[in-house]
C-alpha positions in Angstrom: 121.3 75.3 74.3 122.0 75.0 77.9 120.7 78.6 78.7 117.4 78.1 76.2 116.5 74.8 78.5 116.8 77.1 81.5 114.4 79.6 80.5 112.4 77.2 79.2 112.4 75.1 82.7 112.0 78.3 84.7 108.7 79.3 82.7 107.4 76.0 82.8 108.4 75.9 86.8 106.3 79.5 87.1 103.3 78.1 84.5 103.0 74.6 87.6 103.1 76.9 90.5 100.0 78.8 88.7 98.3 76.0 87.7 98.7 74.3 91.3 97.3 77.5 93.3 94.3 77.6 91.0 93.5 74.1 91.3 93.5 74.6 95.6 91.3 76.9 94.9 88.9 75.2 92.9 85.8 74.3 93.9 84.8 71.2 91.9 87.1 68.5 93.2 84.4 66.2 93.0 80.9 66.7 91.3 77.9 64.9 92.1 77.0 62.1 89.2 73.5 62.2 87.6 74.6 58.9 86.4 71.5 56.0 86.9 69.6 58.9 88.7 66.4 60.6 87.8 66.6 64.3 87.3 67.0 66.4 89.8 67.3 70.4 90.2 70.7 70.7 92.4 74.6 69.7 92.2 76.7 69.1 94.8 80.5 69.9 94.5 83.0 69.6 97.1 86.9 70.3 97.6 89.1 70.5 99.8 87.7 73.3 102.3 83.9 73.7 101.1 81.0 71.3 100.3 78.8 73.5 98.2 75.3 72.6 96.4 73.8 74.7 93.5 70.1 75.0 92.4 68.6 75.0 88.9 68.6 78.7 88.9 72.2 79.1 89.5 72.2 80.0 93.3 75.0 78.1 94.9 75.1 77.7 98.8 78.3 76.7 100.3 79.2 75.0 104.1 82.7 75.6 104.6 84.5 72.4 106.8 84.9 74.0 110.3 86.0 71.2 112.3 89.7 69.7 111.3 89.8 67.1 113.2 86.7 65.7 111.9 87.6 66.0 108.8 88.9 62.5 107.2 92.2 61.4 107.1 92.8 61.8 103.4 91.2 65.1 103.3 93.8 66.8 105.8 97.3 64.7 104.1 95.8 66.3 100.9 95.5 70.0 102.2 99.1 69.5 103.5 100.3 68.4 100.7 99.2 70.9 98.1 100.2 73.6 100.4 104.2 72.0 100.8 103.6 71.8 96.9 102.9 75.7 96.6 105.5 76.7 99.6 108.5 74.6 97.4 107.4 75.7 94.5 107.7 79.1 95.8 111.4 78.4 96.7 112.2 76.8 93.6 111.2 79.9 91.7 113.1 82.2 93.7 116.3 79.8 93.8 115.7 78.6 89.9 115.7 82.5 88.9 118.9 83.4 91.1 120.5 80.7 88.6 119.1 81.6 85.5 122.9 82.4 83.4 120.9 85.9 81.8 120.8 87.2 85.3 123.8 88.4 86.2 124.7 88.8 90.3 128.1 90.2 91.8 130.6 87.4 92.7 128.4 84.7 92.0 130.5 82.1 89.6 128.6 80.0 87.1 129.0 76.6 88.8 127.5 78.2 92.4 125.0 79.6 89.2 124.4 75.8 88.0 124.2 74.6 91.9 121.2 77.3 92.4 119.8 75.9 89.3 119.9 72.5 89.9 118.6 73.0 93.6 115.5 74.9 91.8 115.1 71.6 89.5 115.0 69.5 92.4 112.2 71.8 94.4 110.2 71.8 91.2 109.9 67.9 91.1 109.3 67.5 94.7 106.4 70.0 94.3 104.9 68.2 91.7 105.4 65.0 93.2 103.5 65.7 96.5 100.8 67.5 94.4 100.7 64.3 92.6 100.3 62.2 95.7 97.5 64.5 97.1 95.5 64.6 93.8 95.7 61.1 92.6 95.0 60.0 96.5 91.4 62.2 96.6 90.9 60.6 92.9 91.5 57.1 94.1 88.5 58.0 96.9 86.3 59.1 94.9 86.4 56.1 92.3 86.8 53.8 95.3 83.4 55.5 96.6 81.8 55.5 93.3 82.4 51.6 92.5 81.5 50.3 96.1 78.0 49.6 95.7 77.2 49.3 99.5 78.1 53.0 99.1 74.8 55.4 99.9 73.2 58.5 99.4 74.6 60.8 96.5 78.1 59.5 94.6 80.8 61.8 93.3 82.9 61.5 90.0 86.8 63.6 89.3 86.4 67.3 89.1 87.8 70.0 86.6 90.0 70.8 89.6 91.9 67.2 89.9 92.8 67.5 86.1 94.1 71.0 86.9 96.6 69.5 89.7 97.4 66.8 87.3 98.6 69.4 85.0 100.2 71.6 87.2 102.1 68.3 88.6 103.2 67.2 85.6 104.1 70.8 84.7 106.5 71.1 87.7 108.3 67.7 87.2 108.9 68.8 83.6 110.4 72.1 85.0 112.9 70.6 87.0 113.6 67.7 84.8 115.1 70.8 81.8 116.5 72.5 85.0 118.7 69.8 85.7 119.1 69.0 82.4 120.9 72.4 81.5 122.9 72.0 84.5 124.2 69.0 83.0 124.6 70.3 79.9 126.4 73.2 81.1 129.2 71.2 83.7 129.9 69.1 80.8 131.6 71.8 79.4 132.9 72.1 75.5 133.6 68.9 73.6 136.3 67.8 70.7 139.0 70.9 71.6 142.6 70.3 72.2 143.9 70.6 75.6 147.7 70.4 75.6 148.9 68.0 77.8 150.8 68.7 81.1 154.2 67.5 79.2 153.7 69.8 76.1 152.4 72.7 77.6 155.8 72.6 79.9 157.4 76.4 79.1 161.2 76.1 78.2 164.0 79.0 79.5 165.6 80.3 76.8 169.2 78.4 76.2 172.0 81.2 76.9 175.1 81.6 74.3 177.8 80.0 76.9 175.8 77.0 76.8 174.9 76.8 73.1 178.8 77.2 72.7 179.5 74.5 75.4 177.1 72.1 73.6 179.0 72.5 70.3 182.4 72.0 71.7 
């Protein structure tokens, strides 16, 4: 069971890091709302690098952000968190694999195998918790921005790309919540056998004849 939970884990882990590049790269972290508006013939869609605005006919024009520093606060913890998210992520699936117990390695036991595993685990949850941090902080923006009504100009809502980073998050916590969990599983080791005790399992020298023949006199 132990070993199906680590597969599983592992796949899911790979499946988060996926999910998590794809939603960095996607462009519609927040779309513009058409909400109370009259129509109009462009969007505007923004993410973490770019600021991009399509026409009607399906042109789009994009401004990438050139200056970091003017960037706002948010903006740049968010880009370094998603990256730290990708870059453990990364090491969790090169660590998590090296445990994987259907892998075999020269002179690697299965506890330093269950120590690689669990350390794989624990990269996978802190990847999807800063990933978590970084996409629920721009969310919390935009609604802030949405709801302020001294707000001006165009307003935003959540974009396809902050549900993908909520998936991949929760994808990578999962993944090294069964990680640890078939560590567990597997140190706990088999239950309800009999272990002979110190006292039993205590090997006797065979008696000699002089002393069987000294006992009976």
């Amino acid at each position: 069971m132990s070993a199906a939970l680590e597969i599983t884990g592992f796949l899911l882990g790979v499946a988060s890091w996926l999910v998590s590049g794809a939603a960095l790269a996607n462009d519609y972290w927040k779309v513009s709302s058409f909400s109370g508006s009259v129509i109009i013939s462009s969007r505007q869609y923004e993410n973490l690098w770019h600021a991009c605005a399509e026409a009607s006919s399906g042109i789009a024009e994009c401004r990438d952000f050139e200056s970091l520093l003017a960037l706002p606060g948010f903006i740049q913890a968010c880009r370094a968190l998603m990256i730290v998210c990708l870059i453990l992520g990364l090491f969790g699936m090169i660590v998590s694999i090296l445990g994987l117990r259907c892998i075999t390695i020269r002179s690697s036991s299965d506890k330093a195998k269950s120590k690689m595993a669990a350390t794989g685990g624990v990269l996978f949850i802190l990847a999807g918790l800063c990933s978590l941090t970084a996409i629920s902080w721009y969310a919390a923006r935009i609604v802030q921005d949405f709801q302020d009504p001294f707000t001006g100009g165009i307003k935003f809502e959540l974009g396809v790309g902050l549900y993908m980073g909520w998936g991949g998050a929760c994808l990578s916590i999962l993944s090294g919540a069964l990680l640890l969990c078939s560590c567990k599983e597997a140190s706990s080791g088999p239950k309800g056998g009999y272990y002979p005790s110190s006292q039993t399992a205590k090997i006797h020298k065979p008696v000699s004849e002089s002393e069987t023949a000294r006992a009976y006199v």
